[in-house]
PyMOL CGO cylinders between C-alpha atoms (Angstrom):
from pymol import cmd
from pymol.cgo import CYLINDER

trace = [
    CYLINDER, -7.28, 11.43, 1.63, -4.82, 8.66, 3.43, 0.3, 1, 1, 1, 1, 1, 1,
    CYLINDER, -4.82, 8.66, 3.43, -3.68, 5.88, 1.45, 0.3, 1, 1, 1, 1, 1, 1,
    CYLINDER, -3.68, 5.88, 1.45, -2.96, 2.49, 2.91, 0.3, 1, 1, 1, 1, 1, 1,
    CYLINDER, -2.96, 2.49, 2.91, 0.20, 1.27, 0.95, 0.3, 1, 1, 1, 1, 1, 1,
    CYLINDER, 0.20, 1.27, 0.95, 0.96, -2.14, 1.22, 0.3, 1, 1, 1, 1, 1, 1,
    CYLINDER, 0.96, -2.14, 1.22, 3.86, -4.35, 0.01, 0.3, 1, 1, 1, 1, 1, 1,
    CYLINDER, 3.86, -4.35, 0.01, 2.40, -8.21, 1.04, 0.3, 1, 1, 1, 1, 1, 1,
    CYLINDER, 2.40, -8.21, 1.04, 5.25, -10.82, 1.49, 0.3, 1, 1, 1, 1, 1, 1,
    CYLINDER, 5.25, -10.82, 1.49, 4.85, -14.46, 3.57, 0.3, 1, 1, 1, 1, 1, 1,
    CYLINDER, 4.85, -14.46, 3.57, 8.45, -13.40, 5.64, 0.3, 1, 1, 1, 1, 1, 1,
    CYLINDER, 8.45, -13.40, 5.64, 8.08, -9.43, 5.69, 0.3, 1, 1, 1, 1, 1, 1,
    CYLINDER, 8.08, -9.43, 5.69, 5.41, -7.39, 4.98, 0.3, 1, 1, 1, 1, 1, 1,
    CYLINDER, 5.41, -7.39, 4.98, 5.51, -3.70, 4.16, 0.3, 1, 1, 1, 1, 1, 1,
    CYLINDER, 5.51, -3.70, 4.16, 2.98, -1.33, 5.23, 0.3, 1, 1, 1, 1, 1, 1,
    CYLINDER, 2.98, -1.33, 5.23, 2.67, 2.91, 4.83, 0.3, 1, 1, 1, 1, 1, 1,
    CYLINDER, 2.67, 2.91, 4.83, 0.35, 5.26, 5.38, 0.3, 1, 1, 1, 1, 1, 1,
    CYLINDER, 0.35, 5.26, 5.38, 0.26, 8.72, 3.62, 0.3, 1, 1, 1, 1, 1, 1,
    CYLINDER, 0.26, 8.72, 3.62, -2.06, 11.37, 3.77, 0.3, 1, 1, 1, 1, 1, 1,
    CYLINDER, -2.06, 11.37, 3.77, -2.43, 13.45, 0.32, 0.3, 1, 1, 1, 1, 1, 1,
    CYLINDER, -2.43, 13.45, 0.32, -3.89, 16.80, 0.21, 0.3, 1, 1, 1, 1, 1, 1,
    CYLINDER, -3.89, 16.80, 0.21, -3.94, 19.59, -2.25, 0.3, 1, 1, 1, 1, 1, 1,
    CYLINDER, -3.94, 19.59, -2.25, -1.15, 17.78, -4.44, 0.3, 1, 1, 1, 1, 1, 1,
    CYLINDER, -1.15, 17.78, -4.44, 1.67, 17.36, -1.51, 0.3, 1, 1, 1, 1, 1, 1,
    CYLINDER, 1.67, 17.36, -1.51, 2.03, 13.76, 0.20, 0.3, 1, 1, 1, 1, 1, 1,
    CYLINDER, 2.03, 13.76, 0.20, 2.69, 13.28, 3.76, 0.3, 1, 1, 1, 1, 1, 1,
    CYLINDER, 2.69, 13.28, 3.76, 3.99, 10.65, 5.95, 0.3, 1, 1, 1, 1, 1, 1,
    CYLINDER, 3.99, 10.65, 5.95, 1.65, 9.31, 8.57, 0.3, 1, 1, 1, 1, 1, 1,
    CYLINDER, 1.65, 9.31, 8.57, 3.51, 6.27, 9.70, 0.3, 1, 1, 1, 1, 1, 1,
    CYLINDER, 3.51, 6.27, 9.70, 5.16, 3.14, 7.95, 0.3, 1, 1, 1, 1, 1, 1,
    CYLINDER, 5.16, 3.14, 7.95, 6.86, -0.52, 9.23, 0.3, 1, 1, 1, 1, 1, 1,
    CYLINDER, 6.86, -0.52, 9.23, 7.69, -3.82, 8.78, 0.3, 1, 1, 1, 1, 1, 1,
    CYLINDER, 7.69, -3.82, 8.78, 5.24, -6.66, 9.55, 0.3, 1, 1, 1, 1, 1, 1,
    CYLINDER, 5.24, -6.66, 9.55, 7.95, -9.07, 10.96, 0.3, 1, 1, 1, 1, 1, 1,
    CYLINDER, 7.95, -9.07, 10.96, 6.54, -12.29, 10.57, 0.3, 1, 1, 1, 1, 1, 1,
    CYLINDER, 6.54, -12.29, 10.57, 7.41, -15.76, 13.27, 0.3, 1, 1, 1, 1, 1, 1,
    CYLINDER, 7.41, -15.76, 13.27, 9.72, -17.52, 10.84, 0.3, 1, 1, 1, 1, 1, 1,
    CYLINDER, 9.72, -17.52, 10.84, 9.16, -20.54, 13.46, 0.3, 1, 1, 1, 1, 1, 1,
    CYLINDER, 9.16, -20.54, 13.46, 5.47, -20.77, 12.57, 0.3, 1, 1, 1, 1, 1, 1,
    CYLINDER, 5.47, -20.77, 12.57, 3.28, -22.28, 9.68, 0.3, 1, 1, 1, 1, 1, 1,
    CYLINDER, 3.28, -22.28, 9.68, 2.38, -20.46, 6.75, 0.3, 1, 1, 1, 1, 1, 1,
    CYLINDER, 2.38, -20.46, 6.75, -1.28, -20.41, 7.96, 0.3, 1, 1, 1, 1, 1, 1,
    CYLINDER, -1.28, -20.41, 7.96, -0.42, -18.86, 11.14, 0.3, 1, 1, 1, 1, 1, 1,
    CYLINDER, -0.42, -18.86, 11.14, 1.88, -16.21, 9.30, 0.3, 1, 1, 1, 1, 1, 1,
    CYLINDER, 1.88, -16.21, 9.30, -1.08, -15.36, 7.23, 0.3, 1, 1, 1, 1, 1, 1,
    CYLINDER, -1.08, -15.36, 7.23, -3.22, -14.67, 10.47, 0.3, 1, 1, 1, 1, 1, 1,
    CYLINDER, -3.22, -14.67, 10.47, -0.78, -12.38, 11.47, 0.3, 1, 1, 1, 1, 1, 1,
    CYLINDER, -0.78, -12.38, 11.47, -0.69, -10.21, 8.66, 0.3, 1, 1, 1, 1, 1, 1,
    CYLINDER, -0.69, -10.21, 8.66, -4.19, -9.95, 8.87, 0.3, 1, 1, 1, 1, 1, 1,
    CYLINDER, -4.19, -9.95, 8.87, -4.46, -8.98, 12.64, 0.3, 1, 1, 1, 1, 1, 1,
    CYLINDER, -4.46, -8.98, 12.64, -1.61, -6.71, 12.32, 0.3, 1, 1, 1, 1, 1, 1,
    CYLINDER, -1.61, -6.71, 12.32, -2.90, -4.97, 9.29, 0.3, 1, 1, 1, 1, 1, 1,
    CYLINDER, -2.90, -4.97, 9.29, -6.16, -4.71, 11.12, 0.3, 1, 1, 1, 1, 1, 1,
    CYLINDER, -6.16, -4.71, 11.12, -4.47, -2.84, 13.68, 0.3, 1, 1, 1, 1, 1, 1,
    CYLINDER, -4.47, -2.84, 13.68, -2.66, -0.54, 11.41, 0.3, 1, 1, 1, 1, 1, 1,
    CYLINDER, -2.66, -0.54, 11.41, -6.41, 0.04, 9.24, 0.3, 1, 1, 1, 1, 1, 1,
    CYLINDER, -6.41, 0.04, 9.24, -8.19, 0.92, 13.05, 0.3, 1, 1, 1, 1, 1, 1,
    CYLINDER, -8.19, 0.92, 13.05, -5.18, 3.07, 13.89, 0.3, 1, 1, 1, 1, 1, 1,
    CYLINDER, -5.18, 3.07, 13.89, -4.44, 5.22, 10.97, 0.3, 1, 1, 1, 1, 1, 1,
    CYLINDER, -4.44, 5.22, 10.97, -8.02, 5.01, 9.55, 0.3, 1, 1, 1, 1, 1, 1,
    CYLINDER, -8.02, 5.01, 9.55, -7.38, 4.97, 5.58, 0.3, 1, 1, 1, 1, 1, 1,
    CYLINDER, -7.38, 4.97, 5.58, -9.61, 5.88, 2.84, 0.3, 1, 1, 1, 1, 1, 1,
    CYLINDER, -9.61, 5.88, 2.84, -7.79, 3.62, 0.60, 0.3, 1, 1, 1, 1, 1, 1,
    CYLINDER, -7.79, 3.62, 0.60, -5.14, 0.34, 0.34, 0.3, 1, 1, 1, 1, 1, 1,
    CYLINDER, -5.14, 0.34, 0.34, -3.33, 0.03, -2.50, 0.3, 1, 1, 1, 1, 1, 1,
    CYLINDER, -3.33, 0.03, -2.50, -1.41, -3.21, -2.68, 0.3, 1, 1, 1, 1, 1, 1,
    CYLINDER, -1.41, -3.21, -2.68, 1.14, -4.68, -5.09, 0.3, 1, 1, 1, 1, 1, 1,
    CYLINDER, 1.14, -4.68, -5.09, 0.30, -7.20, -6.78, 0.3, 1, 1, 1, 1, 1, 1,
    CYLINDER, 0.30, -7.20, -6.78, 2.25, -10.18, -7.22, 0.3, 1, 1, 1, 1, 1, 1,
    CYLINDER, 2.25, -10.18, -7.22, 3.15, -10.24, -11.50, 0.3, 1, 1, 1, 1, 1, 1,
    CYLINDER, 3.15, -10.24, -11.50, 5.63, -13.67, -11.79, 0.3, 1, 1, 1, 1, 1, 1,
    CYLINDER, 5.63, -13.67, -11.79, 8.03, -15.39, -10.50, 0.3, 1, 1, 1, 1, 1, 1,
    CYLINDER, 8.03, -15.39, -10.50, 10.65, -18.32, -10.59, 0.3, 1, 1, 1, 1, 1, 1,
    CYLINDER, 10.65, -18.32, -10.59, 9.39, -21.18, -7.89, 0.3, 1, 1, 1, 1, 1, 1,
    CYLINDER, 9.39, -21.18, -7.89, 5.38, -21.70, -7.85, 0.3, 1, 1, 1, 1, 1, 1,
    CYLINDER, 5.38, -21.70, -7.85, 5.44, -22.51, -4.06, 0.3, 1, 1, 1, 1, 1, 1,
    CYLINDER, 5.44, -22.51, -4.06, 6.74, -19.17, -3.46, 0.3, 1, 1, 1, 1, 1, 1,
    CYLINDER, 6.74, -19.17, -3.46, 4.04, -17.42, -5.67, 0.3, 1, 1, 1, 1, 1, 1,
    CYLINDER, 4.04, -17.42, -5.67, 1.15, -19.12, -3.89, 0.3, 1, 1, 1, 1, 1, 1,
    CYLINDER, 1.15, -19.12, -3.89, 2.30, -17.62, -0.70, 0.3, 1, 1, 1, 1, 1, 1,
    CYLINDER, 2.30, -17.62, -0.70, 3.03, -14.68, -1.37, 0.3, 1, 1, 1, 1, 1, 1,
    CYLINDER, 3.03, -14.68, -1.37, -0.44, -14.57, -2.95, 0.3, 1, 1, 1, 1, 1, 1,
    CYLINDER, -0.44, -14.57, -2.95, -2.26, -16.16, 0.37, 0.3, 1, 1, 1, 1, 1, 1,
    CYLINDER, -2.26, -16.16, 0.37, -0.41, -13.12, 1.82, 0.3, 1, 1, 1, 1, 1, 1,
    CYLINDER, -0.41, -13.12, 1.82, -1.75, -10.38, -0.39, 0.3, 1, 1, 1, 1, 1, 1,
    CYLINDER, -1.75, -10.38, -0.39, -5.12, -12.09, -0.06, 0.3, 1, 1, 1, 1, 1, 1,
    CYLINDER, -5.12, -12.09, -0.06, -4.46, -11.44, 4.13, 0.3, 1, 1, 1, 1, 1, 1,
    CYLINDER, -4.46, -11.44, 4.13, -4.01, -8.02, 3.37, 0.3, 1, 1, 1, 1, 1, 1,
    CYLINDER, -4.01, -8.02, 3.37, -6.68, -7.23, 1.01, 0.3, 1, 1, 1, 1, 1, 1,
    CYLINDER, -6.68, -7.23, 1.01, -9.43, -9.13, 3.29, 0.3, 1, 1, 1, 1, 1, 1,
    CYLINDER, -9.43, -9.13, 3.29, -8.27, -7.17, 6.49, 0.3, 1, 1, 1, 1, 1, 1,
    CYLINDER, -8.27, -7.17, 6.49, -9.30, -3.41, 4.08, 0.3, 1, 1, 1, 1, 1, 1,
    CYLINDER, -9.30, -3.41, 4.08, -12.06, -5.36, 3.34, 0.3, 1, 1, 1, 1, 1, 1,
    CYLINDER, -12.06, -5.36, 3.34, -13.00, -6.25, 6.35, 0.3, 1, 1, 1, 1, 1, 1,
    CYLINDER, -13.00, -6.25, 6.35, -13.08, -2.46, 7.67, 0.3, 1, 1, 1, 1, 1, 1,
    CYLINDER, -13.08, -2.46, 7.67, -14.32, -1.40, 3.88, 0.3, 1, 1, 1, 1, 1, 1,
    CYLINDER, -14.32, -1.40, 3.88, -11.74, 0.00, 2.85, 0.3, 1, 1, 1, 1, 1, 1,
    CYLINDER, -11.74, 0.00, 2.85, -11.61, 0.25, -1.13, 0.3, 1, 1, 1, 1, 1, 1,
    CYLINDER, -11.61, 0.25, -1.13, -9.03, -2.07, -2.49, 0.3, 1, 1, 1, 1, 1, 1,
    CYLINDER, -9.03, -2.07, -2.49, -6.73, -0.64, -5.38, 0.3, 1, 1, 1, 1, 1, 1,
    CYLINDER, -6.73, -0.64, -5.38, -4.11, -2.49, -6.86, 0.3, 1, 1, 1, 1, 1, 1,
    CYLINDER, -4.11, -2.49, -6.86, -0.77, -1.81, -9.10, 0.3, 1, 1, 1, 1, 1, 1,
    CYLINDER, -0.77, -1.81, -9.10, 2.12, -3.98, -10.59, 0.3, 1, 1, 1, 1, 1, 1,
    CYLINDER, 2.12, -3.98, -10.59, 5.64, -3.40, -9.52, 0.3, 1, 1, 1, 1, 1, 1,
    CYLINDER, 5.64, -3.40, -9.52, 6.19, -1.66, -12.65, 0.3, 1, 1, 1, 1, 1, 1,
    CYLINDER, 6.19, -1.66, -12.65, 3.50, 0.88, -12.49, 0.3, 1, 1, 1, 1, 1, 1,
    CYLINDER, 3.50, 0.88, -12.49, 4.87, 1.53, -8.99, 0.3, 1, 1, 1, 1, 1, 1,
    CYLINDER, 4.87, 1.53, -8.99, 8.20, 2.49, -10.30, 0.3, 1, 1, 1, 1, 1, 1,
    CYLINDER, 8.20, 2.49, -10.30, 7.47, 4.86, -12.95, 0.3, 1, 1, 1, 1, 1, 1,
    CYLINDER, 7.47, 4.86, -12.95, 5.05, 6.52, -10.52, 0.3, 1, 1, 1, 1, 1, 1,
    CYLINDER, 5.05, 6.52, -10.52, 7.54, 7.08, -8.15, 0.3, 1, 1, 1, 1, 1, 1,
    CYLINDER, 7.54, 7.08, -8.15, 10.53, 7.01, -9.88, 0.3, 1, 1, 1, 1, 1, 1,
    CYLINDER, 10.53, 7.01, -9.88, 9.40, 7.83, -13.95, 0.3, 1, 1, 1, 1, 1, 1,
    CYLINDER, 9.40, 7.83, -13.95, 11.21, 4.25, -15.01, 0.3, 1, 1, 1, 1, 1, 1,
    CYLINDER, 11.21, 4.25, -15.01, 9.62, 1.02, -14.68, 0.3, 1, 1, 1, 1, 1, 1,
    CYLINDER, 9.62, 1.02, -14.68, 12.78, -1.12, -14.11, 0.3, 1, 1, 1, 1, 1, 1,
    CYLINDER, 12.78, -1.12, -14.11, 13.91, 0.87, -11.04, 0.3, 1, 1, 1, 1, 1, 1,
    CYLINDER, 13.91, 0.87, -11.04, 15.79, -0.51, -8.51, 0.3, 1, 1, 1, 1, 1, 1,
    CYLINDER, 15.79, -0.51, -8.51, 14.50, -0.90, -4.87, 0.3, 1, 1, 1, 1, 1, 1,
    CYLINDER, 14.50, -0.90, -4.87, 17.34, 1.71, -4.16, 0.3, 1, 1, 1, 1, 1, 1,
    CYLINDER, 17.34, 1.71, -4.16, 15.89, 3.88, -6.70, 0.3, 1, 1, 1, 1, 1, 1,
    CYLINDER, 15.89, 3.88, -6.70, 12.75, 3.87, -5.41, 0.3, 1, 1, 1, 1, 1, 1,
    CYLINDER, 12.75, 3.87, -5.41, 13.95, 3.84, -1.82, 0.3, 1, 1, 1, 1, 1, 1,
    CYLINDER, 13.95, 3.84, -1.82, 15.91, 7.24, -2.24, 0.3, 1, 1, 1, 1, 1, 1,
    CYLINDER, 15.91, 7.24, -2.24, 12.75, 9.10, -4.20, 0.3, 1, 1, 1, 1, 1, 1,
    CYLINDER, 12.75, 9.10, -4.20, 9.93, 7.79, -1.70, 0.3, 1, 1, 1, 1, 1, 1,
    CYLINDER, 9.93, 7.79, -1.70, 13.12, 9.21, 1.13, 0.3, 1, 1, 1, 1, 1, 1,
    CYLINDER, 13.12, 9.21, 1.13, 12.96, 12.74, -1.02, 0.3, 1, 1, 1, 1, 1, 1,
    CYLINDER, 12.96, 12.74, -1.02, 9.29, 12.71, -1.84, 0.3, 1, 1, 1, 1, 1, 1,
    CYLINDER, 9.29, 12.71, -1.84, 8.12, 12.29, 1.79, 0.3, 1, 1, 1, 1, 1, 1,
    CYLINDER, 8.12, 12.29, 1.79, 11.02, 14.07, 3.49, 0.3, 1, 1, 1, 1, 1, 1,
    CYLINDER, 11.02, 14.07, 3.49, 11.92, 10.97, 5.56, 0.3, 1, 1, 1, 1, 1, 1,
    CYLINDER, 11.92, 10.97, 5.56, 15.59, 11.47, 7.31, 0.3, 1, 1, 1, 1, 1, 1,
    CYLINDER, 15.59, 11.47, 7.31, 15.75, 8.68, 9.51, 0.3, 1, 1, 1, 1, 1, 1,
    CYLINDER, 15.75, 8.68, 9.51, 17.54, 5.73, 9.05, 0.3, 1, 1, 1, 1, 1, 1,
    CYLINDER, 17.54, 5.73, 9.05, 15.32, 3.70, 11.91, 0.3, 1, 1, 1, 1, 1, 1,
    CYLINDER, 15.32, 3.70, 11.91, 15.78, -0.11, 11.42, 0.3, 1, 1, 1, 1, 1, 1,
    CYLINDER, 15.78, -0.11, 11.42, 12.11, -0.22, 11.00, 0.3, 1, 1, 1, 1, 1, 1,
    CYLINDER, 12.11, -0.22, 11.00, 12.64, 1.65, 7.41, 0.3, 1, 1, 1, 1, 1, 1,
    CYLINDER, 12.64, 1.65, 7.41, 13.45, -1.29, 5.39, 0.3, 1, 1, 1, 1, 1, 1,
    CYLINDER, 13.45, -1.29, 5.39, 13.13, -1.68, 1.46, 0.3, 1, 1, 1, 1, 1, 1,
    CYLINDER, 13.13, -1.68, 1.46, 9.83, -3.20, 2.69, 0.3, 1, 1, 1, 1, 1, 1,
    CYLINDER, 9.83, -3.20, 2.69, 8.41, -0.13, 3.90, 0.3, 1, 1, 1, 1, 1, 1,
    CYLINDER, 8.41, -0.13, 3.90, 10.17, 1.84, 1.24, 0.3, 1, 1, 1, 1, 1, 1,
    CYLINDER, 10.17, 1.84, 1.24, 8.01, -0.33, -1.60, 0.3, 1, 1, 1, 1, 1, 1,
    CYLINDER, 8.01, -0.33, -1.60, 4.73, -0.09, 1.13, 0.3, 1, 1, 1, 1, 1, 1,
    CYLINDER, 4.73, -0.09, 1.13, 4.52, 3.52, 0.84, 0.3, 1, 1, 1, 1, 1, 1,
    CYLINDER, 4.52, 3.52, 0.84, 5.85, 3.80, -3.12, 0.3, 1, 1, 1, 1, 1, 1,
    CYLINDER, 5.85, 3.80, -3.12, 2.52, 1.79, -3.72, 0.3, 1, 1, 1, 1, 1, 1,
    CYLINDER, 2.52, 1.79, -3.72, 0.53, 4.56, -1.44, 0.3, 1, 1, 1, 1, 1, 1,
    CYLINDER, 0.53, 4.56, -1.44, 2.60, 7.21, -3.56, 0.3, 1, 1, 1, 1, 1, 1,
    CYLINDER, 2.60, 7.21, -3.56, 1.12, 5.68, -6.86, 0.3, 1, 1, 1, 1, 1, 1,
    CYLINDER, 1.12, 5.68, -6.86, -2.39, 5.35, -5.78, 0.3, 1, 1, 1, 1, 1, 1,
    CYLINDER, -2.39, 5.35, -5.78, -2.17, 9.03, -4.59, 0.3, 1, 1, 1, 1, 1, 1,
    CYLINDER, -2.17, 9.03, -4.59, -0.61, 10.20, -8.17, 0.3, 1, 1, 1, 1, 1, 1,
    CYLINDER, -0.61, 10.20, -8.17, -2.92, 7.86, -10.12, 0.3, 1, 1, 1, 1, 1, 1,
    CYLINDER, -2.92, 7.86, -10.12, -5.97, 9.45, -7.90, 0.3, 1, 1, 1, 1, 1, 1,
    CYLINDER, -5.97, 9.45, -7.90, -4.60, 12.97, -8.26, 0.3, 1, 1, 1, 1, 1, 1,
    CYLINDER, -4.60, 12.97, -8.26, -4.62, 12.93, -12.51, 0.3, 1, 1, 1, 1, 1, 1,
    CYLINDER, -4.62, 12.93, -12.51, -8.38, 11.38, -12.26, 0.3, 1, 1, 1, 1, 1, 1,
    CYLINDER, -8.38, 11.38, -12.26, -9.23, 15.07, -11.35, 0.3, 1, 1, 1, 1, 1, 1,
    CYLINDER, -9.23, 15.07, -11.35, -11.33, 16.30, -8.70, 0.3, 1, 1, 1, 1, 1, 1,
    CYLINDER, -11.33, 16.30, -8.70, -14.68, 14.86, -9.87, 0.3, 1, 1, 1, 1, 1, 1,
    CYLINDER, -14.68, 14.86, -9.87, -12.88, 11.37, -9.54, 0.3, 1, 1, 1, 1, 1, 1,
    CYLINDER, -12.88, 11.37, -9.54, -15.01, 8.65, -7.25, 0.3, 1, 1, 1, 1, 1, 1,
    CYLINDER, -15.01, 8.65, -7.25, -11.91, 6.48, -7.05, 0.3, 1, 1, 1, 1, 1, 1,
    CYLINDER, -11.91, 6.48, -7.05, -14.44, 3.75, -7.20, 0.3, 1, 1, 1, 1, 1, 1,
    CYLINDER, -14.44, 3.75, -7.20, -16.30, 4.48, -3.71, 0.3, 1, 1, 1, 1, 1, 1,
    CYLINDER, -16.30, 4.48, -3.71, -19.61, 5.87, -4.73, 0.3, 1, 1, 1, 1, 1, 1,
    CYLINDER, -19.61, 5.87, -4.73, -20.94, 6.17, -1.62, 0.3, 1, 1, 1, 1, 1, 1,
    CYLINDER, -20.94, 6.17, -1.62, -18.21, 9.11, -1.03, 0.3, 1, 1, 1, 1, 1, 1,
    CYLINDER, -18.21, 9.11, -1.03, -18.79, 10.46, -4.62, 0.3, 1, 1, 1, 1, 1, 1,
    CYLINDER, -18.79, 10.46, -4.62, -22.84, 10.93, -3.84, 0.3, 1, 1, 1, 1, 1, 1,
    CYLINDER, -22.84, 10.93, -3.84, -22.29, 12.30, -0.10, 0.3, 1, 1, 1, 1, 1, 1,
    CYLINDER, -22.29, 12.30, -0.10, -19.31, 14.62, -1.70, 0.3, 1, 1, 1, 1, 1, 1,
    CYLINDER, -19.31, 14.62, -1.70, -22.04, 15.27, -4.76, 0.3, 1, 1, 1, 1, 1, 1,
    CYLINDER, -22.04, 15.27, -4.76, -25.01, 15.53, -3.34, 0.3, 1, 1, 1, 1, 1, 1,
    CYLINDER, -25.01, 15.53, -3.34, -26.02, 18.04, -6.43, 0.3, 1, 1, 1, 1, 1, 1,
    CYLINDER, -26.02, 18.04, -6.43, -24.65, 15.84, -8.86, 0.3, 1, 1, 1, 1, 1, 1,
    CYLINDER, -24.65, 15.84, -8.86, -27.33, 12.86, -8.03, 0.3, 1, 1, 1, 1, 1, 1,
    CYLINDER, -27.33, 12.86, -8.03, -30.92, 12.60, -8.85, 0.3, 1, 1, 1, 1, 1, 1,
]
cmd.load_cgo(trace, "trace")
């Protein structure tokens, strides 16, 4: 299975791709979606969603799992930053790709096992869980957070069991063919 990880922002988006098979995660590729500060907010948002696109063609995912915005302090902010997790759940859904998502919190303990982690926290276990040793100026707390959420989905999916349709039932009756009347 590869998992889409995404951590949506209207500045910087995170993105990471793992593949998870037989209980071990593994790193496919991760970035930063470095968005034109010079542009509008509309054309940021179209950028997210082409790059994403490009990311979805290239690593072909079976799932995104994106964190979802919970609260915050200035309104403005929280209506772009949800515009920009809408750009990234309409380019899965674009390439139908099931959408999954999870709050900050259930990110941390997955990763982590505490729910008020720090982004350094989570940074160091996603480091150890994946076996990443470069310190590429690509590998931001961005990605770190993109790939924590594809860690998450991949835990969450793993204690569902094997019998688990995750939600795409066209997989569960092709992978079940017996199972279906």
């Amino acid at each position: 299975m590869r998992i889409l990880g995404i951590d949506p922002g209207s500045r910087l988006t995170g993105y990471g791709v793992i593949s998870f098979e037989k209980g071990k995660e593994k790193l496919v590729e991760y970035g930063v979606l470095r968005l034109d500060k010079e542009k509008s907010h509309e054309y940021r948002l179209k950028q997210i969603y082409d790059r994403l696109t490009a990311v979805i063609d290239r690593s072909l995912p079976d799932y995104s799992a994106v964190e979802m915005p919970v609260y915050g302090k200035n309104p403005q902010s929280m209506l772009k930053l949800g515009r920009a997790q809408a750009a990234c759940i309409l380019a899965s859904l674009n390439r139908e790709i099931p959408i999954v998502q999870y709050t900050p919190k259930e990110i941390k303990r997955a990763v982590t096992g505490n729910g008020n982690a720090s982004k350094e926290q989570v940074w160091f276990m996603v480091r150890s869980i994946l076996a990443i040793k470069d310190q590429d100026e690509k590998y931001t707390l961005d990605a770190t957070d993109a790939l924590a959420v594809a860690i998450c989905h991949a835990h969450r999916n793993a204690k569902k069991g094997p019998s688990s349709h995750g939600g795409d039932w066209s997989k569960f009756v092709r992978e079940n063919p017996d199972r279906v009347k």
